[in-house]
C-alpha positions in Angstrom: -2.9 21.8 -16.5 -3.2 18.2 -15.0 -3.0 19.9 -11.3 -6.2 22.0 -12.2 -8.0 18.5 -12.1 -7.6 17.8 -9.1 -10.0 20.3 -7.0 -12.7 19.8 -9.4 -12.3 15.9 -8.5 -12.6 16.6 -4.5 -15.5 19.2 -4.9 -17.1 16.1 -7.2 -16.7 13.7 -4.2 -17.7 16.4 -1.2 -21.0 16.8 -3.3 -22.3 13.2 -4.3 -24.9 11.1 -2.5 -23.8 8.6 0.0 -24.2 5.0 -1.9 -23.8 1.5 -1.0 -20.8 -0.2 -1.8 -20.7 -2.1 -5.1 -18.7 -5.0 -3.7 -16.2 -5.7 -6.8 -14.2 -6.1 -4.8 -13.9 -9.0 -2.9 -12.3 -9.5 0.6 -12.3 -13.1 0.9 -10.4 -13.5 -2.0 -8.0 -10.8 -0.9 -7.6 -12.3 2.1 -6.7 -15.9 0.7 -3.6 -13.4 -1.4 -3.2 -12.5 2.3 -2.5 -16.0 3.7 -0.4 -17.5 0.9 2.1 -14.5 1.3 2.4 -15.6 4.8 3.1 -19.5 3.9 6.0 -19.0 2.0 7.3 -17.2 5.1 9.9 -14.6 5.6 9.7 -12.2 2.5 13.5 -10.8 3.3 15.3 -9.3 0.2 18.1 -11.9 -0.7 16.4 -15.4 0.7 14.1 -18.2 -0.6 11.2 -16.9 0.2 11.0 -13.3 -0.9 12.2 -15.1 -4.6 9.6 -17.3 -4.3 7.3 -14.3 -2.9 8.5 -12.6 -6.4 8.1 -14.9 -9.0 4.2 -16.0 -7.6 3.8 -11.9 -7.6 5.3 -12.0 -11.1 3.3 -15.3 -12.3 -0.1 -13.2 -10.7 -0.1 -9.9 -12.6 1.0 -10.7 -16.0 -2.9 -12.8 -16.1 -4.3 -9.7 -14.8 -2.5 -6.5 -15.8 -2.6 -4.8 -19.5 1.0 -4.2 -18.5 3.5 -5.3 -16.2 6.7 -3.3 -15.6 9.2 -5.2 -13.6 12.4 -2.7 -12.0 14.9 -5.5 -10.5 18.4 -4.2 -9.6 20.4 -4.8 -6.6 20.9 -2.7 -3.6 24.2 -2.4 -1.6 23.5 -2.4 2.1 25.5 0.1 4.6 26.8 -3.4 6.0 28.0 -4.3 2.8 25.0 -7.2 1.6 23.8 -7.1 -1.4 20.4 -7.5 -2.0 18.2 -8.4 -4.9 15.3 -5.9 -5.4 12.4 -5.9 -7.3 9.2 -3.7 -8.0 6.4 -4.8 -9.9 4.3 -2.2 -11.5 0.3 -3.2 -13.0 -0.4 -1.2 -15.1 -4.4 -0.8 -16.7 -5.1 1.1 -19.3 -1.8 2.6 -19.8 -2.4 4.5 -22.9 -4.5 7.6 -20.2 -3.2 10.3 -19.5 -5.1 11.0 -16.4 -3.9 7.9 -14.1 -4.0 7.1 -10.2 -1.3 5.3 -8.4 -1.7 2.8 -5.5 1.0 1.0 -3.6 1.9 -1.3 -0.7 5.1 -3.0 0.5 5.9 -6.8 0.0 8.9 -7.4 2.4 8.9 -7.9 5.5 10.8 -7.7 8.4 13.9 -9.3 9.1 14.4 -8.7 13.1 11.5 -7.9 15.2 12.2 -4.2 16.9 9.3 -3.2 18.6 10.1 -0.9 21.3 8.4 -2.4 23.5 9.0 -5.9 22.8 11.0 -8.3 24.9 11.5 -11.7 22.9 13.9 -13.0 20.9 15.0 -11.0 17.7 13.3 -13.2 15.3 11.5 -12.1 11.7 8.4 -10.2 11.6 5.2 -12.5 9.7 4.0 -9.4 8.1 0.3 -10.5 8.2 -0.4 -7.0 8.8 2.7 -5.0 8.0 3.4 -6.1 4.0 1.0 -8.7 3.3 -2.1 -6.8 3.6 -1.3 -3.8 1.3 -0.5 -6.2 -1.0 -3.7 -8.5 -0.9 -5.9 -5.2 -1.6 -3.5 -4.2 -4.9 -4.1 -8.3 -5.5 -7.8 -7.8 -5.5 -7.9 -4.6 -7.2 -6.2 -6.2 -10.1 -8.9 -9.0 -10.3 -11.2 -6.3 -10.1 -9.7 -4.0 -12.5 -9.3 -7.2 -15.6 -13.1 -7.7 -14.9 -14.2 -4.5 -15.1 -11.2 -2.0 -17.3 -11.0 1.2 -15.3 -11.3 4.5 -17.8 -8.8 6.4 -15.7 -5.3 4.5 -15.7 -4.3 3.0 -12.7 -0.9 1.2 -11.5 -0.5 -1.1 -9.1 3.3 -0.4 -7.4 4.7 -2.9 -5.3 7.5 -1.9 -3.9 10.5 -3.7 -2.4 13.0 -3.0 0.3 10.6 -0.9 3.1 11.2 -2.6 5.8 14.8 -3.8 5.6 16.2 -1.9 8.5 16.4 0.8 10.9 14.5 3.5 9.8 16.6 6.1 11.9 20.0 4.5 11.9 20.2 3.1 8.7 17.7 5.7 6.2 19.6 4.3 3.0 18.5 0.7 4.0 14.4 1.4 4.3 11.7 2.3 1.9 14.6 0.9 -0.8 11.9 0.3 -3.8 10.1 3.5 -3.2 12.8 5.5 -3.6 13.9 3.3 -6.7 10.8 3.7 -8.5 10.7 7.5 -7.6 13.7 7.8 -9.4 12.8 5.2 -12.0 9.2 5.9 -13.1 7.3 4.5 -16.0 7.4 7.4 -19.0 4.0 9.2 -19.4 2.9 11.5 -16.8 2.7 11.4 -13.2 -0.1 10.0 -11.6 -2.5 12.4 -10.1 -2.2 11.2 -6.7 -0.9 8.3 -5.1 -2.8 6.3 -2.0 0.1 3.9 0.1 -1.9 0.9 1.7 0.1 0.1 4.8 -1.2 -2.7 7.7 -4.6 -2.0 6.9 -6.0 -5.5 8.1 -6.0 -5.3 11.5 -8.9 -7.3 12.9 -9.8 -3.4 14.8 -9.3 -1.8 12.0 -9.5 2.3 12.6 -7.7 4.8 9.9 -7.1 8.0 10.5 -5.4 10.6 8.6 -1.3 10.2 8.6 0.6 13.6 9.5 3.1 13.7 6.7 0.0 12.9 4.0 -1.9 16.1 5.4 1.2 18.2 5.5 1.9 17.0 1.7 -1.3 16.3 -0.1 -3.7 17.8 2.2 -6.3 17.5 -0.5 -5.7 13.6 -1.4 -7.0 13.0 2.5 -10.2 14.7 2.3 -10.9 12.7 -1.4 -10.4 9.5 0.1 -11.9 9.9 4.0 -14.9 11.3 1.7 -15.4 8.3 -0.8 -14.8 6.4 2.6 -17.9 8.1 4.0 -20.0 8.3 0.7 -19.4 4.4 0.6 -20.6 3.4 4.2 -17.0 3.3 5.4 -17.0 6.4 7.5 -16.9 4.6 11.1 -13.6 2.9 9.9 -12.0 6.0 7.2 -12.4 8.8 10.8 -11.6 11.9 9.0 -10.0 13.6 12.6 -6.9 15.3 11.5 -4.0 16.0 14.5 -5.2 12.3 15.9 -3.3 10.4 13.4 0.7 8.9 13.5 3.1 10.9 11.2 5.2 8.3 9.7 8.7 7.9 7.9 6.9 5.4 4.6 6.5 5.0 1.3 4.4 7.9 0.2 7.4 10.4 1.6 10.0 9.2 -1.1 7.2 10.0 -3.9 6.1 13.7 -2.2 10.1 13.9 -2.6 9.4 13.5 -6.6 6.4 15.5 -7.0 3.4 12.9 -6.7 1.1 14.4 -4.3 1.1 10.7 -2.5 -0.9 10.1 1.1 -0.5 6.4 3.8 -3.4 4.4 4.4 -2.4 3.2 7.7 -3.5 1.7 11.3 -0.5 2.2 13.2 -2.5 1.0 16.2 -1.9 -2.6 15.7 -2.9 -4.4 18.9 -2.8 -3.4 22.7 0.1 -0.2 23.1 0.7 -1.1 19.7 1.9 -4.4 21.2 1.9 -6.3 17.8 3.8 -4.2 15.1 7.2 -5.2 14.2 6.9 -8.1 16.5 6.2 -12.1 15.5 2.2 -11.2 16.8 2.0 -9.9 13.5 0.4 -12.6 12.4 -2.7 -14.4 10.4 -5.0 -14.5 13.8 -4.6 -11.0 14.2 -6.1 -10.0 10.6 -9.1 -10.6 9.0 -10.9 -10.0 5.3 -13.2 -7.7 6.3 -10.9 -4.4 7.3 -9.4 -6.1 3.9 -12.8 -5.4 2.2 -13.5 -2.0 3.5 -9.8 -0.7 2.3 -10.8 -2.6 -1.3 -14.0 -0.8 -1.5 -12.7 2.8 -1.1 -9.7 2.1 -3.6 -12.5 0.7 -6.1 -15.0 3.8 -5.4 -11.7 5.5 -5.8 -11.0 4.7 -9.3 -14.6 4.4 -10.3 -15.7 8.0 -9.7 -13.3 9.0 -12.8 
């Protein structure tokens, strides 16, 4: 009966006025989350900075969350590593049985892969591709303790996405999605699910991902349309067929049911020029792409 919600929810947001953002959210803030990911550097699984990445993740959400759920196991690598994962899920009023789900990646790279790249094979930042996602869940949460949504929402932040190559190695990418997909919190499932994936590029431009339209065609017009109603619509370009189809996140939980859509700019500098490359760093981003995102998730939840 759950699934019955969901047209009437769309139809809602096609037919309201266009208003102002509230600006609960803030993007400054978000962005300072932003910055201190990148200064403890590398977030790769099994070194001293994705722990230390972890525990201030950890140390964050329990202030801010009604409930945190924290899925740590370890993951065996196809070159025989293993690696220490964790998710962390916020959860806010976790008692509802009508909940939305939002989630971004918090590792980064370990060898820069860019096709088109020709310097050494160093890590990737992740300014862009990690960090950013995570800074709008980060200010969410602040927004969400201030204000207690009346839908329940979780916060998923997922390990492992990044780990490896996405064609050669499939088992050794989008680790933590696939874990909590397999591992999620008892109640229901959420009504949708939005991935927030480099969403702070500096030229910030979203437009709808090919596997989200194939798989929750209906999730995309629901949040390019809060996008518009909220002022967003020059950034949120609701042009289906001109979007990247991308192996991420939201695939593992269409796999399981959750009709789950990316949030993505995978136009990240010139030719792409600064995706999975050490460009992807602090100059390149900025708080307000981080603030528009913010504002849609918030409009988002507050429409329930």
């Amino acid at each position: 009966m759950r699934r019955l919600f969901l047209p009437v929810l769309f139809l809602a947001a096609a037919c309201r006025d266009a208003a102002p953002p509230t600006r609960e959210f803030n993007g400054e803030v978000a962005f300072t989350y932003l910055a201190r990911q990148v200064g403890f550097g590398y977030r790769i699984p099994g070194t001293p900075a994705h722990a230390a990445t972890a525990a201030w993740l950890d140390s964050l959400l329990r202030t801010r969350a009604d409930t945190l759920v924290v899925q740590a196991w370890s993951h065996a690598s196809g070159k025989g590593d293993t690696l220490p994962m964790v998710n962390f899920v916020a959860r806010f009023n976790p008692a509802a049985r009508e909940r939305v789900l939002f989630l971004a990646h918090w590792d980064t790279r370990p060898m820069s892969d860019n096709p088109n790249y020709t310097g050494p094979r160093t890590p990737v930042p992740g300014a862009n591709d990690g960090a950013s996602g995570v800074a709008v869940l980060l200010g969410m949460a602040d927004a969400l303790q201030q204000q207690p949504p009346t839908v329940g929402v979780d916060l998923l932040f997922v390990d492992g996405e990044d780990y490896a190559d996405f064609h050669a190695e499939p088992n050794d990418v989008l680790i933590g999605s696939r874990y909590y997909a397999a591992h999620q919190p008892p109640g229901p499932k959420p009504l949708y699910a939005v991935l927030l994936d480099l969403v702070a590029d500096r030229d910030l431009r979203l437009l709808p991902e090919g596997q989200s339209v194939l798989g929750a065609p209906e999730v995309v017009d629901l949040v390019w349309t809060v996008a518009k109603e909220v002022g967003h619509g020059a950034v949120f370009v609701n042009a289906p067929g001109q979007g990247p189809t991308l192996i991420d996140d939201h695939v593992e939980l269409q796999k399981a049911g959750i009709r789950a859509i990316d949030v993505v700019d995978f136009s990240y500098g010139p030719d792409n020029s600064y995706w999975h490359t050490p460009a992807d760093s602090l100059d390149k981003v900025s708080p307000q792409s981080l603030q528009v995102v913010g504002d849609v998730a918030m409009a988002l939840i507050r429409r329930h």
